[in-house]
C-alpha positions as CSV (number, residue, x, y, z in Angstrom):
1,X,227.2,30.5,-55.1
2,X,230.8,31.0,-53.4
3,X,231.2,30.1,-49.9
4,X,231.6,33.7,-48.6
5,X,228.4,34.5,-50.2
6,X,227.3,32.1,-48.6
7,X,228.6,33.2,-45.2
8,X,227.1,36.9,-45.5
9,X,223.6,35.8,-46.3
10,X,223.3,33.7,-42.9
11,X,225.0,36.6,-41.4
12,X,222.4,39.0,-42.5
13,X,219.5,37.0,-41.9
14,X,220.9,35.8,-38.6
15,X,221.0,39.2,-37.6
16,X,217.4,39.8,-38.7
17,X,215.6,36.6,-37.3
18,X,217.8,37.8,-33.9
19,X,216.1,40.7,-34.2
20,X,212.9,40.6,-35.3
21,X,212.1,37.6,-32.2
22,X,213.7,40.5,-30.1
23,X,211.3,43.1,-31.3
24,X,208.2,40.9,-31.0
25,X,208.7,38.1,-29.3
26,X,211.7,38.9,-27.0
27,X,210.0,37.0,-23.9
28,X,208.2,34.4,-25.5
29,X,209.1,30.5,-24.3
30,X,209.6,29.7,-28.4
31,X,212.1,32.0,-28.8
32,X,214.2,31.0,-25.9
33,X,213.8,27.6,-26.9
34,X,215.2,28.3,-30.2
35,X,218.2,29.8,-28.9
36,X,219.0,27.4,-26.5
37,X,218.3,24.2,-28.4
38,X,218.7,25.0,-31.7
39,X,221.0,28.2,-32.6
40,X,223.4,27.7,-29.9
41,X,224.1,24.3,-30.4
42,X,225.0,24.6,-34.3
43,X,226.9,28.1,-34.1
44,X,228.9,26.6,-31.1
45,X,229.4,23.0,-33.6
46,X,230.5,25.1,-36.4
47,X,232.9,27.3,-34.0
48,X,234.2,24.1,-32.0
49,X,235.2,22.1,-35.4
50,X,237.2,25.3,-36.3
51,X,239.3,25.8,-33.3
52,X,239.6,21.7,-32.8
53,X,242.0,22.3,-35.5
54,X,243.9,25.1,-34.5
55,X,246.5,23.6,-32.4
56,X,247.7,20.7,-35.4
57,X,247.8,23.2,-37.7
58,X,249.2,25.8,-35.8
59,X,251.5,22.9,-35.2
60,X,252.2,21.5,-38.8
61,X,252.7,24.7,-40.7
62,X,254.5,26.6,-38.1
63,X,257.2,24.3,-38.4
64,X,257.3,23.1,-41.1
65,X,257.1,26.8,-42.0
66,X,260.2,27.8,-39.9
67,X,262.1,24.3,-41.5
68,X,261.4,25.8,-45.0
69,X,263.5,28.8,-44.1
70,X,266.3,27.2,-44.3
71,X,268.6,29.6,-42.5
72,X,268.7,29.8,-38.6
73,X,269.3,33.6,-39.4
74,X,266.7,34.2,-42.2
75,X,264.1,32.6,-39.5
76,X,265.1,35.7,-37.1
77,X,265.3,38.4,-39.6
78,X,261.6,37.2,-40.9
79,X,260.7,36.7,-37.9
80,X,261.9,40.0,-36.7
81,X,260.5,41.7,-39.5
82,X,256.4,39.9,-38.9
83,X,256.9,41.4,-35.1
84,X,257.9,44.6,-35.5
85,X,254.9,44.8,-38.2
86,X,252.8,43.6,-35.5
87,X,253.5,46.0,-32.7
88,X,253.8,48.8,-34.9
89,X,250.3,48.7,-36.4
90,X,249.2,47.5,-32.7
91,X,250.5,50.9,-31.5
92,X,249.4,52.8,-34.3
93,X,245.8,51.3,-33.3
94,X,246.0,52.4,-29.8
95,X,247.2,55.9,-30.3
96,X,244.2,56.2,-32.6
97,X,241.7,54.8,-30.1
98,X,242.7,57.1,-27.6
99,X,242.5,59.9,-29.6
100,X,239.4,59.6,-30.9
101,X,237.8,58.5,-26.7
102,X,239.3,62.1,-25.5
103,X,237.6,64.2,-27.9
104,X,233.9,62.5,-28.3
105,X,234.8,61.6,-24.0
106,X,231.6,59.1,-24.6
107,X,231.8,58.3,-20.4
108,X,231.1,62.1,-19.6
109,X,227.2,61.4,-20.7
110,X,226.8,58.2,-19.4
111,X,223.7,58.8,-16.5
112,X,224.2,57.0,-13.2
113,X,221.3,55.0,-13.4
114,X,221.9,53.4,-15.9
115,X,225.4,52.7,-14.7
116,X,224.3,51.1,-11.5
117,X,221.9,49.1,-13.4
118,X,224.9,48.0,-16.0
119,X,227.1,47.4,-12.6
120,X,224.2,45.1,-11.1
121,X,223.2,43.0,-14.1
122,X,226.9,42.0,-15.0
123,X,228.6,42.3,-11.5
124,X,228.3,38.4,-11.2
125,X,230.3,37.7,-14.4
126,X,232.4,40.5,-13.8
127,X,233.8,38.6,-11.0
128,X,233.5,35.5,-12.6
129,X,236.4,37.2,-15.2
130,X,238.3,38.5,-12.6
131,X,238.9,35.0,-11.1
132,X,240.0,33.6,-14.3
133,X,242.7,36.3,-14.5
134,X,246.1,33.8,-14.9
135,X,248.4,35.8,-16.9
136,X,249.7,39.1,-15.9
137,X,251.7,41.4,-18.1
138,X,255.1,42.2,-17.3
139,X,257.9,39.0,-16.6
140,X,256.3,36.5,-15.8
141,X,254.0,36.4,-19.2
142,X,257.4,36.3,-20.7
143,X,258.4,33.7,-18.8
144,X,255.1,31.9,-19.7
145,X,256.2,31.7,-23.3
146,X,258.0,28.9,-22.2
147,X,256.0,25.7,-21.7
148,X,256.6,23.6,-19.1
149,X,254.3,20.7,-21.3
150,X,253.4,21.6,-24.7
151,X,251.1,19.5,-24.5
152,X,249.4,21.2,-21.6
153,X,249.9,24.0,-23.5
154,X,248.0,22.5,-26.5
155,X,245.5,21.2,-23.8
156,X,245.0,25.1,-22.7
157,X,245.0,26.3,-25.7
158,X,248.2,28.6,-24.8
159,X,248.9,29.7,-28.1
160,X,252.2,31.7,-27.3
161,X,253.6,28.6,-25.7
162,X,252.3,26.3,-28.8
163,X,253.9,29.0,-30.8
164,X,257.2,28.8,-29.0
165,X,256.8,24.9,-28.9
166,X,256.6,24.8,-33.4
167,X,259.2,27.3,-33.6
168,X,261.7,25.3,-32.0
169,X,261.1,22.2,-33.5
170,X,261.1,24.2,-36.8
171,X,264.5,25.6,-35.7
172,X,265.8,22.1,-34.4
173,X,264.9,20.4,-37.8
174,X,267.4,23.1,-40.0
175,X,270.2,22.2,-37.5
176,X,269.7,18.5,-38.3
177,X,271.4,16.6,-41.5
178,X,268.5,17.0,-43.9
179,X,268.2,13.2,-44.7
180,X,266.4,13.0,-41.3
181,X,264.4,16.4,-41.4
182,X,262.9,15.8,-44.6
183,X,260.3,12.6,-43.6
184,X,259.2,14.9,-40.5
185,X,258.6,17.8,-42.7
186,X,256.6,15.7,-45.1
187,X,254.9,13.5,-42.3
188,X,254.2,17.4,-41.1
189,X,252.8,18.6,-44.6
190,X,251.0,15.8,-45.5
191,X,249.2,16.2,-41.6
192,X,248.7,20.0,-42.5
193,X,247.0,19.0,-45.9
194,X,244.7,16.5,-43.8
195,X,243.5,19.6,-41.2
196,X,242.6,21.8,-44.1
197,X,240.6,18.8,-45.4
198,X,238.7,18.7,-41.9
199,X,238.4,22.8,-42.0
200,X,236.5,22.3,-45.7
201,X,234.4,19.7,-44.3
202,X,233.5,22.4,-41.6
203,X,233.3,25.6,-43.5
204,X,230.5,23.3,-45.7
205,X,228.7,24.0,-42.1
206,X,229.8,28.3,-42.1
207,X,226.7,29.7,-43.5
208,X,224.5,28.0,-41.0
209,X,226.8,27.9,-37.8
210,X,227.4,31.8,-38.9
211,X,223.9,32.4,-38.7
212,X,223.1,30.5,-35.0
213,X,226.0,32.5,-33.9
214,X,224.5,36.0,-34.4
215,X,221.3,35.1,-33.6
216,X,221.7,34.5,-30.3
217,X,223.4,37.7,-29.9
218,X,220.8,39.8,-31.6
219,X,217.7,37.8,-29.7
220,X,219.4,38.3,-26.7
221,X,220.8,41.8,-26.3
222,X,218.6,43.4,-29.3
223,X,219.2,47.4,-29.7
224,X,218.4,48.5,-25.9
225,X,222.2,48.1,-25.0
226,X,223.5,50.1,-28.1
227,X,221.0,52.9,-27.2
228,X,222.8,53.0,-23.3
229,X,226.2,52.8,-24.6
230,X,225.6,54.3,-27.9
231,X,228.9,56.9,-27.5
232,X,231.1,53.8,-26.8
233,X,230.4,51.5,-29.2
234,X,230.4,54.5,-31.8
235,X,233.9,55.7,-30.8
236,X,235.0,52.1,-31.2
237,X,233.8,51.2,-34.3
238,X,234.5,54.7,-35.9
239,X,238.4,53.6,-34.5
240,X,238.6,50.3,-35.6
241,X,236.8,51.3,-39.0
242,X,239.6,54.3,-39.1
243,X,242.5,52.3,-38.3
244,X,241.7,49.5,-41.3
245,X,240.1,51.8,-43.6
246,X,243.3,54.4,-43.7
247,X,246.4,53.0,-41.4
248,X,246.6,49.2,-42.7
249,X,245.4,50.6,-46.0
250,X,248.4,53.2,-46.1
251,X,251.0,50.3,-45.1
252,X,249.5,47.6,-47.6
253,X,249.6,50.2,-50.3
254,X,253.3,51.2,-49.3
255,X,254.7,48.4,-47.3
256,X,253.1,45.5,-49.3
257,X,252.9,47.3,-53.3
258,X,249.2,46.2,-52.7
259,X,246.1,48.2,-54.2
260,X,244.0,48.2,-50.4
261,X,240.9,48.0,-52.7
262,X,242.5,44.4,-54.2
263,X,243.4,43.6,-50.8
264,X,240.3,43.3,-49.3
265,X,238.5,42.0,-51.8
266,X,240.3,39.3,-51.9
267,X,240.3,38.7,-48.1
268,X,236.6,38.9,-47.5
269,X,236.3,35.5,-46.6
270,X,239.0,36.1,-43.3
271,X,236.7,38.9,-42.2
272,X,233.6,37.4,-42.6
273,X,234.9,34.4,-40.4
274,X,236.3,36.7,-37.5
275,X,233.0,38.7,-37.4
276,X,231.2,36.0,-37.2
277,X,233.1,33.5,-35.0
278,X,235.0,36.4,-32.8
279,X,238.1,34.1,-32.6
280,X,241.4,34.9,-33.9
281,X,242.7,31.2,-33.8
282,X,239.0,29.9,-35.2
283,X,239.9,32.2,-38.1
284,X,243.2,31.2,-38.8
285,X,242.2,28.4,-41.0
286,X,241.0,30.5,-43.5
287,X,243.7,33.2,-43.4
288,X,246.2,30.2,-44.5
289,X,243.9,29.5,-47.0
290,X,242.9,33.4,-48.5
291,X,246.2,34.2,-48.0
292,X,247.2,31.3,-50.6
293,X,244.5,31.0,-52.8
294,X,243.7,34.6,-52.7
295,X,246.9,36.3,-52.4
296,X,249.5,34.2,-54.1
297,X,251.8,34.0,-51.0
298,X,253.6,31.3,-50.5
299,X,252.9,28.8,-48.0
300,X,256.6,28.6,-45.9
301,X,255.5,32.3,-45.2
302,X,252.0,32.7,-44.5
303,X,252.6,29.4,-42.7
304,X,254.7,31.0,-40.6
305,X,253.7,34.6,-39.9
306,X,249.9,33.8,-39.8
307,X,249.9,31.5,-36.9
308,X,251.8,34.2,-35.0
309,X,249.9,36.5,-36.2
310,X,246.9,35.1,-34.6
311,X,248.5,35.4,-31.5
312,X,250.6,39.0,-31.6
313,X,249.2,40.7,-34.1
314,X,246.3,42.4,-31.8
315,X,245.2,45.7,-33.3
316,X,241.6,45.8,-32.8
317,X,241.8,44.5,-29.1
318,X,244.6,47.2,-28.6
319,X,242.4,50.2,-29.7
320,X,239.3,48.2,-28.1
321,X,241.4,48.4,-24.7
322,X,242.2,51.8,-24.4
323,X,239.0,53.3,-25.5
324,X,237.1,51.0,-22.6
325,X,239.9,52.1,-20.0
326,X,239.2,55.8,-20.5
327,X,235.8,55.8,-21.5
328,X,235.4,53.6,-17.6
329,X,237.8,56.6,-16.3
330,X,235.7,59.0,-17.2
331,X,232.2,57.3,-16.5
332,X,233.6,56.7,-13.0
333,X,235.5,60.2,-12.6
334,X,238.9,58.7,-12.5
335,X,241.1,61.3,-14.0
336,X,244.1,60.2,-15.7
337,X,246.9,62.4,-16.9
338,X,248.7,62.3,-20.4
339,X,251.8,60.2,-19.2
340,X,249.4,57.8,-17.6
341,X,247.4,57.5,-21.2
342,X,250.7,57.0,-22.9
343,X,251.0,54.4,-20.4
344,X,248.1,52.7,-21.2
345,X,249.0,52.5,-24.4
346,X,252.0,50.7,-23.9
347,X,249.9,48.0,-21.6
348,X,247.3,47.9,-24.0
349,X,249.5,46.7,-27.0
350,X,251.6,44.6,-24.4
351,X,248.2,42.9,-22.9
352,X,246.8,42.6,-26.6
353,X,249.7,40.4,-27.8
354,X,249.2,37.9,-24.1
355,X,245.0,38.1,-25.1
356,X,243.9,34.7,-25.9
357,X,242.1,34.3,-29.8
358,X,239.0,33.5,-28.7
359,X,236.0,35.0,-27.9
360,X,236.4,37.4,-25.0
361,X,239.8,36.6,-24.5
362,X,240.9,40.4,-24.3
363,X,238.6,40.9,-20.9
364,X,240.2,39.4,-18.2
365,X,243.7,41.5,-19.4
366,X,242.0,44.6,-19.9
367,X,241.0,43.7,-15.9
368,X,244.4,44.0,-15.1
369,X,244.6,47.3,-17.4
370,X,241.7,48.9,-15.1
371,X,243.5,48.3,-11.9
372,X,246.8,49.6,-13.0
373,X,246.0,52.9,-13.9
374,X,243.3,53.5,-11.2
375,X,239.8,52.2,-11.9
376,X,238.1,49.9,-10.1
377,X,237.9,46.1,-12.1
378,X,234.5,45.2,-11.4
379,X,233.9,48.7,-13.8
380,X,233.9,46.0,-16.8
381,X,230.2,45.2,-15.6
382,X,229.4,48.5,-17.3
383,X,230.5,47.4,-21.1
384,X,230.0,43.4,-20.9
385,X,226.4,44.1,-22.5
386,X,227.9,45.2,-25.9
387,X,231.5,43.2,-25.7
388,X,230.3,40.6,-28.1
389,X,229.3,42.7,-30.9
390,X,232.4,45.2,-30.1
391,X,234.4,41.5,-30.0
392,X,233.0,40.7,-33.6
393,X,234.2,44.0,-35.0
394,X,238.0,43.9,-33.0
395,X,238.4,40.6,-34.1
396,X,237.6,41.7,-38.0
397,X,240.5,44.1,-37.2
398,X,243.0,41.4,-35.8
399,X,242.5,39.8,-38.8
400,X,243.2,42.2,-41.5
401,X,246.5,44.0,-39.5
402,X,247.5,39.7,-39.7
403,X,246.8,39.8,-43.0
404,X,248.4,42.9,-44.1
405,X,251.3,41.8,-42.3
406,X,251.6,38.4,-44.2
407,X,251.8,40.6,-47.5
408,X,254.8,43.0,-45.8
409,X,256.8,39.8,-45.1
410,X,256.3,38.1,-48.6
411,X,257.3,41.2,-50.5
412,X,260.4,41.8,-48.8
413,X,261.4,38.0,-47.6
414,X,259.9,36.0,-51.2
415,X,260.3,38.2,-53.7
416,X,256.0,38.0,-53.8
417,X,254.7,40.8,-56.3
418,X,250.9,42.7,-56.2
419,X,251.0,42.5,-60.0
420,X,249.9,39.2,-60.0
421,X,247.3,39.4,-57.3
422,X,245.8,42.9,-59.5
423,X,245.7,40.4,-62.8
424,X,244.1,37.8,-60.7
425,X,241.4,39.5,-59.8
């Protein structure tokens, strides 16, 4: 049996252990204790060995990525070419969120009680978001690209300044006589080759980490939540369905030469990992790997757009943010014009590239979001209930617009041709 296989059959039975103790046994002391000593502790294992080896990697094939280039001025045009991908698609993915929020307007129906009750059971890690708020959009996150100490950076997990950090060295090791670049790109490669060695020795653990994961979410929050919120999460999942199923579709099949049927087949793995794990960076891993094994695209590319991807290339987070900020406008009667929703989308695909990939890492910049245009922070209380399964579905998004993007790049930088991927499969 392959290892996605694999993957989706803890997910699904995950879900329906989670469920079924939440049905029958949602109070009982057994079922707490198998949360809390038994699920928890291997889905966080399983999640933990995959972003311990984010950073090295991140790290090794960035670089050695950007050294393969060759050309100081083949690095910017690729590089130019991966971001404008990225922010396109991001905006495409916000328009298309806010589109779909103002005609369903899910916050109109929303009944007071149970808003107040939202507002009180999620206040206290409301606030606790609100403190952790560090980076704020607009110069000085683009200062913060910078790093004073990469490796504080690494420390933090600052993946724009990690980023920054590989791409320099990358760029610094083209500019040097190539009889000394050469041992650091294969001490680099041959420390690459020994992370993906770890990440198969963890994704041996997938099936059952994948399963502890969504059990704890499913035992915890069960149905109720989905039945308060139901317009919400519908509006963002029909979005996020939309936006893959017919946007990235449309520019695979025209930007990349790819049948979107062949593409997703072959990427199933990437999305079951991102649904399950809700971590861009955790992911990552097994995009260089699909993208590959799967794909045929060579690694100097995916090696280098990927791990920026992880980072930039935010669409589901963009579309999640501006359904939330005017689905909380409406709930709390805060009525925002058309220039200030065309604002919001710009902050929205500007906050989704500073988001950290990891789970949650979206909510303390969408904070910011909520005061800028008006509503009161502390309004994230309402949604925090059903952020982890609307996390698990963004983050299945962020991963395919990176993917889709890695295929862009390789057709028109390496000369990479769908034919072979269609006779693959």
């Amino acid at each position: 049996m392959k290892l996605h296989t694999k993957i989706i059959i803890g997910l699904v039975l995950g879900a329906a252990a989670g469920l079924a103790s939440y049905t029958w046994a949602r109070d009982a002391t057994w079922t707490a204790w198998i949360r809390e000593y038994i699920a928890q502790p291997v889905g966080q294992i399983f999640l933990r060995l995959l972003i311990m080896t984010v950073v090295p990697l991140v790290f090794c094939s960035l670089t050695v990525g950007v050294a393969g280039l060759g050309d100081v001025r083949r690095i910017g045009r690729v590089g130019g070419r991966a971001i404008g991908y990225f922010l396109v698609s991001t905006a495409l993915s916000a328009t298309l969120g806010l589109i779909l929020v103002n005609l369903v307007r899910p916050g109109d129906g929303l009944d007071a009680t149970v808003r107040e009750q939202l507002m009180t059971t999620y206040r206290t890690q409301a606030q606790g978001i609100q403190q952790a708020m560090t980076i704020k959009p607009g110069v000085d996150m683009v200062v913060n690209i910078v790093p004073r100490n990469p490796v504080k950076a690494a420390a933090d997990l600052d993946m724009l300044g990690i980023i920054f950090f590989s791409v320099m060295v990358g760029v610094a090791l083209t500019l040097i006589p190539e009889e000394k670049s050469k041992p650091v790109q294969k001490l680099l490669e041959a420390g690459g080759d020994a992370i993906v060695k770890i990440i198969d020795i963890a994704m041996q653990l997938a099936p059952y980490g994948v399963f502890g994961l969504i059990f704890v979410v499913t035992s915890r929050f069960g149905w109720d939540l989905l039945g308060a919120l139901g317009k919400y999460v519908a509006v963002v999942l029909v979005g996020l369905l939309l936006h893959g199923a017919v946007t990235l579709s449309a520019m695979v099949r025209f930007l990349g030469g790819l049948n979107p049927v062949t593409f997703f087949s072959r990427i199933r793995a990437s999305m079951v990992t991102a649904f399950s794990t809700s971590s861009s960076n955790a992911t990552l891993p097994t995009n260089l790997a699909v993208a590959e094994e799967e794909l045929g695209i060579s690694p100097r590319i995916a090696g280098f757009v990927l791990p920026i991807g992880s980072t930039m290339c935010m669409n589901g987070t963009a579309l999640y943010e501006g359904v939330t900020v005017l689905f909380l406008a409406q709930v709390f009667g805060v009525p925002l014009s058309i220039g200030t929703q065309i604002f919001v989308i710009v902050l929205s695909v500007i906050t989704a590239v500073g988001a950290a990939g990891v789970p949650g890492g979206s909510l303390p910049l969408l904070m910011v979001v909520l005061a800028t245009v008006g509503v009161p922070p502390e309004a994230i209380a309402v949604i925090l209930g059903v952020d982890r399964i609307l996390d698990m579905s963004r983050t299945t998004l962020n991963v395919i617009g990176d993917m889709s993007a890695t295929v862009y790049v390789a057709r028109t930088e390496d000369g990479w041709d769908a034919r072979r991927v269609r006779q693959a499969a």
